[in-house]
mmCIF file of the C-alpha atoms, coordinates in Angstrom:
data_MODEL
# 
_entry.id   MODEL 
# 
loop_
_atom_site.group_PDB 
_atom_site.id 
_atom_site.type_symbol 
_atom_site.label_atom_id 
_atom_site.label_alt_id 
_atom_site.label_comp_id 
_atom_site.label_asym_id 
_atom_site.label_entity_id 
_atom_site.label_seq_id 
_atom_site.pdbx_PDB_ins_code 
_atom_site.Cartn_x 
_atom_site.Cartn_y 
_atom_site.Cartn_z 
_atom_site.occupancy 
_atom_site.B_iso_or_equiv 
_atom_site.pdbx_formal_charge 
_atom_site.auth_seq_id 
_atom_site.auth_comp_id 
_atom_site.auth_asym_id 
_atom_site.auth_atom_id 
_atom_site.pdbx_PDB_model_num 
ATOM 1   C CA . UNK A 1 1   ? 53.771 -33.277 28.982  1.00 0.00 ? 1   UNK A CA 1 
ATOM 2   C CA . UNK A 1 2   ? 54.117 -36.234 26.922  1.00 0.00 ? 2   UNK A CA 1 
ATOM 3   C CA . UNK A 1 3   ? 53.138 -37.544 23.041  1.00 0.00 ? 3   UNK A CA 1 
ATOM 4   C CA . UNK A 1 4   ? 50.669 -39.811 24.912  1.00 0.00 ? 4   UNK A CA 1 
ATOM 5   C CA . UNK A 1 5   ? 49.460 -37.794 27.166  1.00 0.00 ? 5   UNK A CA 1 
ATOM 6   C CA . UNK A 1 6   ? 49.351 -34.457 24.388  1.00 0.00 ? 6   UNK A CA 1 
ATOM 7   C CA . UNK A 1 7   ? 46.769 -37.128 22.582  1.00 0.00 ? 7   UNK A CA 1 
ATOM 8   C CA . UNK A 1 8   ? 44.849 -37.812 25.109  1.00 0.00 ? 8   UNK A CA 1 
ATOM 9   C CA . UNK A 1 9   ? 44.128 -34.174 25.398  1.00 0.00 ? 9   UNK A CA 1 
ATOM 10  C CA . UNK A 1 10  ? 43.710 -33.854 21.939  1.00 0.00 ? 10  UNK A CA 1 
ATOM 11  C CA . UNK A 1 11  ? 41.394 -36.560 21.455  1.00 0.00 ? 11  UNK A CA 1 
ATOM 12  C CA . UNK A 1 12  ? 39.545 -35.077 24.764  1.00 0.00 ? 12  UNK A CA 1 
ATOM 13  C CA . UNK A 1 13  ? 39.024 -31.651 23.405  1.00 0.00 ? 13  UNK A CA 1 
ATOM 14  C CA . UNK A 1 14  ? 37.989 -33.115 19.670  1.00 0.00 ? 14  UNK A CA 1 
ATOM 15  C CA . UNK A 1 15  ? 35.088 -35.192 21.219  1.00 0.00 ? 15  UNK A CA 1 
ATOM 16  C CA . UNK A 1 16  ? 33.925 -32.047 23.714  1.00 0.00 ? 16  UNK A CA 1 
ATOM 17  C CA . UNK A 1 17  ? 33.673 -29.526 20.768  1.00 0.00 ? 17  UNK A CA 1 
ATOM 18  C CA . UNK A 1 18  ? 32.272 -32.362 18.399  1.00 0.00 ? 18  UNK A CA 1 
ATOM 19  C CA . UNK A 1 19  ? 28.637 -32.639 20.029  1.00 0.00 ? 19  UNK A CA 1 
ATOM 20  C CA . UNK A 1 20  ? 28.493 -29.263 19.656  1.00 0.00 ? 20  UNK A CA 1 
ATOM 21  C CA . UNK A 1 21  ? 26.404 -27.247 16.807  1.00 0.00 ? 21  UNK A CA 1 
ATOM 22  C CA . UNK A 1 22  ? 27.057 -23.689 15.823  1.00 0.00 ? 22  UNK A CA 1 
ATOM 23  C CA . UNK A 1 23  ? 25.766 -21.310 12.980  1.00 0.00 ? 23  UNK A CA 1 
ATOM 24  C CA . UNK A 1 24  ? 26.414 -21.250 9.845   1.00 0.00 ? 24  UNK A CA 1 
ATOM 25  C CA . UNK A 1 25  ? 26.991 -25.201 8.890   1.00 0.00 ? 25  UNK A CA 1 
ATOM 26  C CA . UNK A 1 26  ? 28.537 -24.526 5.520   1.00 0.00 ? 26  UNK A CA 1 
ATOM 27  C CA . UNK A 1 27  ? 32.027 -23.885 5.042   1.00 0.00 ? 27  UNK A CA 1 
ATOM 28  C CA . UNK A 1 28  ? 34.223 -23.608 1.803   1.00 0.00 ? 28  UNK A CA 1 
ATOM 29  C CA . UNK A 1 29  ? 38.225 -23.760 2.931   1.00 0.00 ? 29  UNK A CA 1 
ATOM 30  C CA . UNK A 1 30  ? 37.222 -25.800 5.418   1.00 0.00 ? 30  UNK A CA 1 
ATOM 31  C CA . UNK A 1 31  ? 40.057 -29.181 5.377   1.00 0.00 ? 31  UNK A CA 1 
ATOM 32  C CA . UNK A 1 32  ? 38.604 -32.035 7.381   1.00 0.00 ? 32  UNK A CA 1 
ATOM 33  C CA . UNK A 1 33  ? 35.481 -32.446 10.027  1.00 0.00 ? 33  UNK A CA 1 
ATOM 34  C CA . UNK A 1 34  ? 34.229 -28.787 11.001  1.00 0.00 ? 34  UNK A CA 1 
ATOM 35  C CA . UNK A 1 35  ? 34.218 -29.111 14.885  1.00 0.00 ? 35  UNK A CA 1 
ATOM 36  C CA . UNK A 1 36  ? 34.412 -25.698 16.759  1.00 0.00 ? 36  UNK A CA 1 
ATOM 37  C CA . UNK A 1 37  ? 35.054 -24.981 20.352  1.00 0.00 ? 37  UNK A CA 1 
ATOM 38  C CA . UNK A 1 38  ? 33.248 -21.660 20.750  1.00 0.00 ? 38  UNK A CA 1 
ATOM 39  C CA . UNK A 1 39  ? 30.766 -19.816 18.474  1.00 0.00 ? 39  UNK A CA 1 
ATOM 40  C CA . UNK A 1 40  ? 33.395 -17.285 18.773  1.00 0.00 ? 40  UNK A CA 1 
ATOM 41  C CA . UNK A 1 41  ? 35.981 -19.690 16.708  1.00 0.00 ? 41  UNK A CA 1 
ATOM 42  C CA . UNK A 1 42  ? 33.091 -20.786 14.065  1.00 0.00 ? 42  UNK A CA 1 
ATOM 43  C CA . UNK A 1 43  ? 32.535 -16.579 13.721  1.00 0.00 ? 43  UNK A CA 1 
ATOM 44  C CA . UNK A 1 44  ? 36.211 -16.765 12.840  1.00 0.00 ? 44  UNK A CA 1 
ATOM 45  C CA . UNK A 1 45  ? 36.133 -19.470 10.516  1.00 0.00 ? 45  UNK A CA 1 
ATOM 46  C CA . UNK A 1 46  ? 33.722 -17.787 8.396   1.00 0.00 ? 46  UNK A CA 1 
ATOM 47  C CA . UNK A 1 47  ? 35.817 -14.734 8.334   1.00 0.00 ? 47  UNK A CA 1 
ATOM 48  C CA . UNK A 1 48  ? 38.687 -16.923 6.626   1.00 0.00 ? 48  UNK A CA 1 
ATOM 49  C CA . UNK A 1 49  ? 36.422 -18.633 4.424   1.00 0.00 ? 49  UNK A CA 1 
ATOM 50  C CA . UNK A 1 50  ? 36.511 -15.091 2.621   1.00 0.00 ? 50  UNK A CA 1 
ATOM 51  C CA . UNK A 1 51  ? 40.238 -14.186 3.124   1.00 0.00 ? 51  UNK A CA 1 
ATOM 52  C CA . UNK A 1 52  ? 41.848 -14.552 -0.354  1.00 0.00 ? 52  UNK A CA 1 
ATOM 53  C CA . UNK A 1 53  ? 45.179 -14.880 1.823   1.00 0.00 ? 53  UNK A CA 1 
ATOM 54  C CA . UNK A 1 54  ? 44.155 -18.303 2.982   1.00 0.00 ? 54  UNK A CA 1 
ATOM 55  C CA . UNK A 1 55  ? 43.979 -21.641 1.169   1.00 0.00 ? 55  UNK A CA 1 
ATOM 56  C CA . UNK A 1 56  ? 42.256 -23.502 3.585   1.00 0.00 ? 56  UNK A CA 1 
ATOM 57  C CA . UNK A 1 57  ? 42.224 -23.916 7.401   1.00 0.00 ? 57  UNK A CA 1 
ATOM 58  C CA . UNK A 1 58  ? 41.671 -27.054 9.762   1.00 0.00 ? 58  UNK A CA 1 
ATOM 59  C CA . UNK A 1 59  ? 39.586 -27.032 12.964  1.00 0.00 ? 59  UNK A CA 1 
ATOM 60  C CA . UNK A 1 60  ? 41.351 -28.350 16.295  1.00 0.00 ? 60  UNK A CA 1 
ATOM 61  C CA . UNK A 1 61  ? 44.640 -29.711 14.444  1.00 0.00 ? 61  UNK A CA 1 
ATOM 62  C CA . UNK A 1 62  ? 46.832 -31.306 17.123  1.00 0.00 ? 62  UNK A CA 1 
ATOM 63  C CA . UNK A 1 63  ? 48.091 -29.844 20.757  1.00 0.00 ? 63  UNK A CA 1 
ATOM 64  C CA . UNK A 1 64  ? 50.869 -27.735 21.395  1.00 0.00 ? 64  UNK A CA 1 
ATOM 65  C CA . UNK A 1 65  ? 53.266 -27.877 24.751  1.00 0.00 ? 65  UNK A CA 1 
ATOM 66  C CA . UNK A 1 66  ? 52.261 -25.466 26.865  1.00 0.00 ? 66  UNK A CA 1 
ATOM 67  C CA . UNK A 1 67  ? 54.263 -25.679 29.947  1.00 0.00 ? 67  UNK A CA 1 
ATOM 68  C CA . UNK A 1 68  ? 53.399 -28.758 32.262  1.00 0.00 ? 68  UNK A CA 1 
ATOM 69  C CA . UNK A 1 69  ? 49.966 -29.249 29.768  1.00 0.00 ? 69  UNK A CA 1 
ATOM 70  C CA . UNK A 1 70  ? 49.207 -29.401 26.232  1.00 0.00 ? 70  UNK A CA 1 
ATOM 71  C CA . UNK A 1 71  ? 47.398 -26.467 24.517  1.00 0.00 ? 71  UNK A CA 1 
ATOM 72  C CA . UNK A 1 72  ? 44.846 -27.598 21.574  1.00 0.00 ? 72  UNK A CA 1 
ATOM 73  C CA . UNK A 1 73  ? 44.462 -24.215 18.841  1.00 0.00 ? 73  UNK A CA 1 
ATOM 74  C CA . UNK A 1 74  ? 41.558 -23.620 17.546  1.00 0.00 ? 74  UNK A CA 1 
ATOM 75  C CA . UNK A 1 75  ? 42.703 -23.675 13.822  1.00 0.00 ? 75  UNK A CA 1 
ATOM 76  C CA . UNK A 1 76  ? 45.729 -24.516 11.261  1.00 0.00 ? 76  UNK A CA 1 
ATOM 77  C CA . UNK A 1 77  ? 45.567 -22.349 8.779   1.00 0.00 ? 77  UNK A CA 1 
ATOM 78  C CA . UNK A 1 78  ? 47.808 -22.763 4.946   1.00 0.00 ? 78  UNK A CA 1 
ATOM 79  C CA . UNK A 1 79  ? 48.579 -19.179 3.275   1.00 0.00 ? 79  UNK A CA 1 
ATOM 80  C CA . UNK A 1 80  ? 49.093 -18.928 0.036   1.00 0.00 ? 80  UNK A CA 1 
ATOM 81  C CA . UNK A 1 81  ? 52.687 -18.156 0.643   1.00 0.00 ? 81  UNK A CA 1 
ATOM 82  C CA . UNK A 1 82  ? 52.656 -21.851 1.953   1.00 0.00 ? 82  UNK A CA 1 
ATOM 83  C CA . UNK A 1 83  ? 53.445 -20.598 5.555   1.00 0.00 ? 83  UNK A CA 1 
ATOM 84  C CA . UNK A 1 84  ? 51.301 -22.725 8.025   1.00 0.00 ? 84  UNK A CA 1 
ATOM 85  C CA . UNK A 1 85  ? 50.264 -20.001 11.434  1.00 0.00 ? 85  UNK A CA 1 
ATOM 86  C CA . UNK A 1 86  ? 48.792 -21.711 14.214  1.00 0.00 ? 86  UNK A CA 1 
ATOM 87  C CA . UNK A 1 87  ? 45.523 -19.652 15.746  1.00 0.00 ? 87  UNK A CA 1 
ATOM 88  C CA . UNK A 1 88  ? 43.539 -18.710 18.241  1.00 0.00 ? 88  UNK A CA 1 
ATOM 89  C CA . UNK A 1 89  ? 39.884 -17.156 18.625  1.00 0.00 ? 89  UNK A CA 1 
ATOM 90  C CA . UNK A 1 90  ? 39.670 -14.275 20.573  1.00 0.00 ? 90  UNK A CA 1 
ATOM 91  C CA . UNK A 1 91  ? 37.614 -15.640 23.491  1.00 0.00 ? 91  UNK A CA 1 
ATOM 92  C CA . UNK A 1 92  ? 40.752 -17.735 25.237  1.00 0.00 ? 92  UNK A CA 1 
ATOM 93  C CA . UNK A 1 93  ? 42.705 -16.631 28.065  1.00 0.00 ? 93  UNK A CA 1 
ATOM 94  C CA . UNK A 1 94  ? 46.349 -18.044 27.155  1.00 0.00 ? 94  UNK A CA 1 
ATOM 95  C CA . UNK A 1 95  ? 49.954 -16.837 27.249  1.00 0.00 ? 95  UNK A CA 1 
ATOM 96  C CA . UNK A 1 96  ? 50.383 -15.790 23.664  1.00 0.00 ? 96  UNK A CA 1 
ATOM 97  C CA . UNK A 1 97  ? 53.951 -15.776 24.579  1.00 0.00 ? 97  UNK A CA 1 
ATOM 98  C CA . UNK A 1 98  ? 54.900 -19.301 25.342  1.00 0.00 ? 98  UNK A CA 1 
ATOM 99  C CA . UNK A 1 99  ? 52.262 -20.577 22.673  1.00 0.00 ? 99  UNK A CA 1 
ATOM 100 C CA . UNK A 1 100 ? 54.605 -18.745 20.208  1.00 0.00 ? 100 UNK A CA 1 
ATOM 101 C CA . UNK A 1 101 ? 57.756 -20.064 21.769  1.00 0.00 ? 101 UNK A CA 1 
ATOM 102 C CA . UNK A 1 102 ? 56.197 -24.086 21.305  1.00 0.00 ? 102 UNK A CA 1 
ATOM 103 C CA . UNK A 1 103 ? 54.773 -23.310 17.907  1.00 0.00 ? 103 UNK A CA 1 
ATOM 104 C CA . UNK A 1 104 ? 58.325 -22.056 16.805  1.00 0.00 ? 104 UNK A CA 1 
ATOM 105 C CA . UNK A 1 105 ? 59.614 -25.298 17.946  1.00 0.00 ? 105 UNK A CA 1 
ATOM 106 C CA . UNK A 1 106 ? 57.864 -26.807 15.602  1.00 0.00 ? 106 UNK A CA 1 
ATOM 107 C CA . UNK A 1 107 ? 58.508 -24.709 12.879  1.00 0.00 ? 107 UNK A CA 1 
ATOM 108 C CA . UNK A 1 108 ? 55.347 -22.679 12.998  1.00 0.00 ? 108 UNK A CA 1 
ATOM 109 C CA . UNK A 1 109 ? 53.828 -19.692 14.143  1.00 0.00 ? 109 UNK A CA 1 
ATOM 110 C CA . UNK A 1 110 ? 51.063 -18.996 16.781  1.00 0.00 ? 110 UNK A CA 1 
ATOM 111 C CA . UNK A 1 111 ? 48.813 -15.917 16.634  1.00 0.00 ? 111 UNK A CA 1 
ATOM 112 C CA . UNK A 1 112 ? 45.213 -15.030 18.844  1.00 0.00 ? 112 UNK A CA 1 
ATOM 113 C CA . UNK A 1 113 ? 42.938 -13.011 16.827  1.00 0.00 ? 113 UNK A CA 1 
ATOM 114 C CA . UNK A 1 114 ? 41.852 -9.960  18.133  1.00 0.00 ? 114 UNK A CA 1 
ATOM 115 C CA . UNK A 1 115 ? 38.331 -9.203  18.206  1.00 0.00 ? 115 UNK A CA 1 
ATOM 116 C CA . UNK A 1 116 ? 37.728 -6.452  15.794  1.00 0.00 ? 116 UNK A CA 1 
ATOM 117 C CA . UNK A 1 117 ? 39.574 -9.303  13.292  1.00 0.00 ? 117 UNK A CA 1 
ATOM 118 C CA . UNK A 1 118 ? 36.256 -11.068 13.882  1.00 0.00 ? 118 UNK A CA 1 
ATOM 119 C CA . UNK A 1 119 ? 33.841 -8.274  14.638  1.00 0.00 ? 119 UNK A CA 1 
ATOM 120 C CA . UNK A 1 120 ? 34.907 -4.938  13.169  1.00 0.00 ? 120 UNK A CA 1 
ATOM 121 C CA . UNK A 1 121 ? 32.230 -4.043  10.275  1.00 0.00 ? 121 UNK A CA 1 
ATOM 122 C CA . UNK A 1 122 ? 30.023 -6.122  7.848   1.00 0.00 ? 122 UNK A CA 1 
ATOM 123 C CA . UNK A 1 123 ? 32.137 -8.744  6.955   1.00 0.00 ? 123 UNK A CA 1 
ATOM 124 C CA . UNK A 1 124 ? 31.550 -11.389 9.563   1.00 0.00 ? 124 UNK A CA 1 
ATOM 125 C CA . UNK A 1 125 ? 27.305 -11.018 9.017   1.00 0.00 ? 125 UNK A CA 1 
ATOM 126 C CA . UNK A 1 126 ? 27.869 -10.576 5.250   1.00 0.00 ? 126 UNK A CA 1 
ATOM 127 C CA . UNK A 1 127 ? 29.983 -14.437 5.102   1.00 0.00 ? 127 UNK A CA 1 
ATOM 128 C CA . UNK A 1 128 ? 27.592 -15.910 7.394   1.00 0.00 ? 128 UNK A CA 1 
ATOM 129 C CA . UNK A 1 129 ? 24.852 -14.348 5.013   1.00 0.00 ? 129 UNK A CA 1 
ATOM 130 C CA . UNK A 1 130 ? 26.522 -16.106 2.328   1.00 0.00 ? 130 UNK A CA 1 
ATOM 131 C CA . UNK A 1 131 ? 27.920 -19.239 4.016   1.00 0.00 ? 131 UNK A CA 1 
ATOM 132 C CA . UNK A 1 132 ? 24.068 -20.222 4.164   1.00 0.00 ? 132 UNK A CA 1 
ATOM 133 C CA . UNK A 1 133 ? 24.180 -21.224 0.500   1.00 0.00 ? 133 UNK A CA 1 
ATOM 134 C CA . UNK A 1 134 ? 27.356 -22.983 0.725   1.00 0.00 ? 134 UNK A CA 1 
ATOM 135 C CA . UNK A 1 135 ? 26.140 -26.492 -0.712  1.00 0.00 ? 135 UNK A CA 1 
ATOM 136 C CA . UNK A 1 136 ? 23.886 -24.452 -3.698  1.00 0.00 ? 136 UNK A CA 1 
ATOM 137 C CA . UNK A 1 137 ? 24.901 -25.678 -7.063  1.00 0.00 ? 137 UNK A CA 1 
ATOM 138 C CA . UNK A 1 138 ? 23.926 -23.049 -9.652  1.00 0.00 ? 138 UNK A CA 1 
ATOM 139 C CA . UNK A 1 139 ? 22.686 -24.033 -13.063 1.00 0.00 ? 139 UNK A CA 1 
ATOM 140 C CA . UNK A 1 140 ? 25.056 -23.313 -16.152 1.00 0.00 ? 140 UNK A CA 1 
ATOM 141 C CA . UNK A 1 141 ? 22.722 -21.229 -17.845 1.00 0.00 ? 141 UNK A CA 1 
ATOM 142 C CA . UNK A 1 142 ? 22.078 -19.296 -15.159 1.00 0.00 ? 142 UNK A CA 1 
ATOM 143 C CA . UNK A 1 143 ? 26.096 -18.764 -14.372 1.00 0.00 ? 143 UNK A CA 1 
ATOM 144 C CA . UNK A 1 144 ? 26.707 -18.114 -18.333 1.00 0.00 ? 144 UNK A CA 1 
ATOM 145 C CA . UNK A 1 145 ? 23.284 -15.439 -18.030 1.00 0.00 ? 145 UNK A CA 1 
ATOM 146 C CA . UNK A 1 146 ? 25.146 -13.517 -15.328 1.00 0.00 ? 146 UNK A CA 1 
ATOM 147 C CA . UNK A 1 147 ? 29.123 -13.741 -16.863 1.00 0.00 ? 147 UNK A CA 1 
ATOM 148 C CA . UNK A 1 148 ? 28.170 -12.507 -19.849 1.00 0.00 ? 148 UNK A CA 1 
ATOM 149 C CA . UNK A 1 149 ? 26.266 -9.698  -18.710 1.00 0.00 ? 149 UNK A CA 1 
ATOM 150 C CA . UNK A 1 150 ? 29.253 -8.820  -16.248 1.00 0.00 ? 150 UNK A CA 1 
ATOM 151 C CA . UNK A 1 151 ? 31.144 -8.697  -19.467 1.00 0.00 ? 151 UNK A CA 1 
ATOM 152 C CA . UNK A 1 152 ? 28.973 -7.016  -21.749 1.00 0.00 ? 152 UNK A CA 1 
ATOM 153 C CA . UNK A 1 153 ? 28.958 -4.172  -18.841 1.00 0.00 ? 153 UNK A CA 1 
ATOM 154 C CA . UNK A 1 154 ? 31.512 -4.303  -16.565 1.00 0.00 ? 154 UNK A CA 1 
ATOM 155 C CA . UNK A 1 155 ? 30.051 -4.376  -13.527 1.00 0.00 ? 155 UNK A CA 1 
ATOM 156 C CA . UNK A 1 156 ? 26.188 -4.905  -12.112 1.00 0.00 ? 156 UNK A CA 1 
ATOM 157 C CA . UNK A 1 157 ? 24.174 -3.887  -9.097  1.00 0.00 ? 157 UNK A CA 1 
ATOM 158 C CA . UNK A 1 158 ? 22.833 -6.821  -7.128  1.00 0.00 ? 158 UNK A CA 1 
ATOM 159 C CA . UNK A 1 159 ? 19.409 -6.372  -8.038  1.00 0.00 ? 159 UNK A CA 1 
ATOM 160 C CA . UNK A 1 160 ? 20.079 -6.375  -12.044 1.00 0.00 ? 160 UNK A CA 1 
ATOM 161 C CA . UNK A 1 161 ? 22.636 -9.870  -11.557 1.00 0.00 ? 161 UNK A CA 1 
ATOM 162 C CA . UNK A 1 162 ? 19.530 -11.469 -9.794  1.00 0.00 ? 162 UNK A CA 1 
ATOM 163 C CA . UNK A 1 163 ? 17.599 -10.713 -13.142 1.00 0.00 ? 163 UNK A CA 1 
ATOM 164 C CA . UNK A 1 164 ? 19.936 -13.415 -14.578 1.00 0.00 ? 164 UNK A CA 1 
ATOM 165 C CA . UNK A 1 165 ? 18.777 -16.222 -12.592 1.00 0.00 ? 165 UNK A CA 1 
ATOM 166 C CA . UNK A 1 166 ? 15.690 -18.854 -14.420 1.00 0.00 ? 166 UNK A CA 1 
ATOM 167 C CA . UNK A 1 167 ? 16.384 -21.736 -13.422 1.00 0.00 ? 167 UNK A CA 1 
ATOM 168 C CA . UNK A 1 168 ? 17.318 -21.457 -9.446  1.00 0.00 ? 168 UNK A CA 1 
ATOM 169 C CA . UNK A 1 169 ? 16.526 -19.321 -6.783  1.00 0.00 ? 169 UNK A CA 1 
ATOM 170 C CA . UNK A 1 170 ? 18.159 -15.956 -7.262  1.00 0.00 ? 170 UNK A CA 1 
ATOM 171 C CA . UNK A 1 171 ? 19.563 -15.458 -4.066  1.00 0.00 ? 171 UNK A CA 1 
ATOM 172 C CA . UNK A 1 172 ? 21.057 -18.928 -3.519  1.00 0.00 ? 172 UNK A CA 1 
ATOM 173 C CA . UNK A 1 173 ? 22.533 -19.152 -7.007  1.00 0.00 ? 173 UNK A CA 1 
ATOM 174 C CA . UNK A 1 174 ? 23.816 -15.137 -6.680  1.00 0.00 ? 174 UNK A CA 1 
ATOM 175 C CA . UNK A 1 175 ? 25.404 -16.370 -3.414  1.00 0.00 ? 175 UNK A CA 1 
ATOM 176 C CA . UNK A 1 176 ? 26.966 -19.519 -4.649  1.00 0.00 ? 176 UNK A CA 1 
ATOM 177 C CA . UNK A 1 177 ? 28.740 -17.919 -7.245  1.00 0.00 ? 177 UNK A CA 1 
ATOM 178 C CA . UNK A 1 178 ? 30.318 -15.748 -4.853  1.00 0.00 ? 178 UNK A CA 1 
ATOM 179 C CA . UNK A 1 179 ? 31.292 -18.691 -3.291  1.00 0.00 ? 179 UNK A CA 1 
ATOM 180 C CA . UNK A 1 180 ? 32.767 -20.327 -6.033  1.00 0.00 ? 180 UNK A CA 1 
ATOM 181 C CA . UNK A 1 181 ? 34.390 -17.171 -7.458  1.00 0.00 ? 181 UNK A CA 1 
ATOM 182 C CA . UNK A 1 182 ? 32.904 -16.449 -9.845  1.00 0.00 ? 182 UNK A CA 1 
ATOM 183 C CA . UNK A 1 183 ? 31.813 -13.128 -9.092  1.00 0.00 ? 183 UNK A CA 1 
ATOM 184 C CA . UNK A 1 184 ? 32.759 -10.611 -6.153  1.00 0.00 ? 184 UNK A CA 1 
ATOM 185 C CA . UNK A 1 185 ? 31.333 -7.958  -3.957  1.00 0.00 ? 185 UNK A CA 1 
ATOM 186 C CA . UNK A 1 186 ? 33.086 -5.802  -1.582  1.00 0.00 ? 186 UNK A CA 1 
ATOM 187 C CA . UNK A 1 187 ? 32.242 -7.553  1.707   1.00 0.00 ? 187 UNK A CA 1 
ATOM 188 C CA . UNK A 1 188 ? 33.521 -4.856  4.034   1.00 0.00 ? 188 UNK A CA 1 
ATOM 189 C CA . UNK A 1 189 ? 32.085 -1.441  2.338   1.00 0.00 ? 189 UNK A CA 1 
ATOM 190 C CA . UNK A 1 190 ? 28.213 -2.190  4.045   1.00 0.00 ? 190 UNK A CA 1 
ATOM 191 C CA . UNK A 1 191 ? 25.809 -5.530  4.130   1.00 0.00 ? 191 UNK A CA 1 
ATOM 192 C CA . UNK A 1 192 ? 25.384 -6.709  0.693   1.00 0.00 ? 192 UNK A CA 1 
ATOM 193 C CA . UNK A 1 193 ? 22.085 -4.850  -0.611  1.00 0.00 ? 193 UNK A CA 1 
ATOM 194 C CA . UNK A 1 194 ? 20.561 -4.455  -4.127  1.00 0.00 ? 194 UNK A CA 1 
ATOM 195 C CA . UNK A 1 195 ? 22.823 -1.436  -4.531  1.00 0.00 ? 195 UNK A CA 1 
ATOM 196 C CA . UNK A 1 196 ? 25.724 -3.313  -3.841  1.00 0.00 ? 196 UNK A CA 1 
ATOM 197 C CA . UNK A 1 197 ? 28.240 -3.499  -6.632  1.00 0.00 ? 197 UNK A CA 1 
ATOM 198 C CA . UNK A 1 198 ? 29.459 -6.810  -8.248  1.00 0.00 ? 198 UNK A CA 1 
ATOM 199 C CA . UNK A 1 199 ? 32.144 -7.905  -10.473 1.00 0.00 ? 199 UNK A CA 1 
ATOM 200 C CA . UNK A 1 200 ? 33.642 -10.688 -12.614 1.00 0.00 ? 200 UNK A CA 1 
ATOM 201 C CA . UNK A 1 201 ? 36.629 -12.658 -11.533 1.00 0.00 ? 201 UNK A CA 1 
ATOM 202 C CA . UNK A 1 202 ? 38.487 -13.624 -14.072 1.00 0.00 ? 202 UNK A CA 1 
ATOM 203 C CA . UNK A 1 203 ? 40.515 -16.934 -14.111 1.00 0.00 ? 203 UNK A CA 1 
# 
């Protein structure tokens, strides 16, 4: 297949996935227009949003040969080794083979995700939890409240950082600075509950 006909197919597949809507809106690594083909792929978009690995990841980036068609990933994604992996969500039936074989052309790699990746314990509900307060702006009083308690003792439970918060709703500002890293929980030990443990990142 050719350049202009690889376009066309890209520009096809952009507009499809662009009228549609799927849960959560917010993102945080997100580089360029969110547009998702399956609420599969958005699921694994908000597990990368939390991968410290990744720096950020695009939606639908450009096609890839794949035999006599062109094959559209579902992400880009940057490490922080500044390797860029092409991938795929879990919920596509393609030859993971010859997607390889074209992205290696190119001077890339190709992966599909597997579905525990996506699925396998709390993570995946615990970032969309989170992800819901993506565009929360917490106060600085309220962030300075909460830092220096986390370094008077080390670490908090949930329930005592949400003490901190006066001038915002606790649970919006709590998640946004998760989502700014400023703090941290352990995403994959159980949902995030008052008993939940959470720490200071330090610059």
């Amino acid at each position: 297949m050719g350049i202009a006909s690889r376009a066309l197919t890209l520009r096809a597949n952009r507009k499809t996935a662009s009228i549609r809507t799927y849960y959560p809106a917010g993102t945080i690594k997100c580089d360029g227009v969110t547009i998702y083909r399956s609420q599969v792929s958005r699921d694994a978009a908000c597990i990368f949003d939390f991968e410290p690995t990744i720096i950020h990841w695009k939606c639908l980036p450009f096609s890839l040969p794949y035999g006599d068609e062109a094959h559209m990933p579902d992400f880009e994604l940057l490490d922080t080794d500044g390797c860029l992996e092409l991938v795929d969500a879990p919920d596509r039936d393609v030859d993971i083979d010859l997607l390889a074989a074209s992205a290696r052309k190119m001077g890339m790699s190709y992966r599909q995700l597997r579905r525990d990746e996506i699925y396998g314990g709390p993570r995946l509900r615990n970032a969309k939890d989170l992800l819901r307060y993506a565009n929360c702006q917490v106060p600085l009083g309220d962030r300075l409240r909460l830092l220096a308690g986390l370094d008077e003792n080390g670490t908090l439970t949930v329930a005592e950082s949400l003490a901190a918060f006066t001038e915002t709703k606790a649970v919006a500002g709590f998640a946004s600075l998760i989502i700014q890293g400023f703090i941290s929980v352990d995403l994959d030990a159980g949902l995030i509950g008052p008993e939940t443990t959470v720490r200071r990142i330090c610059a």
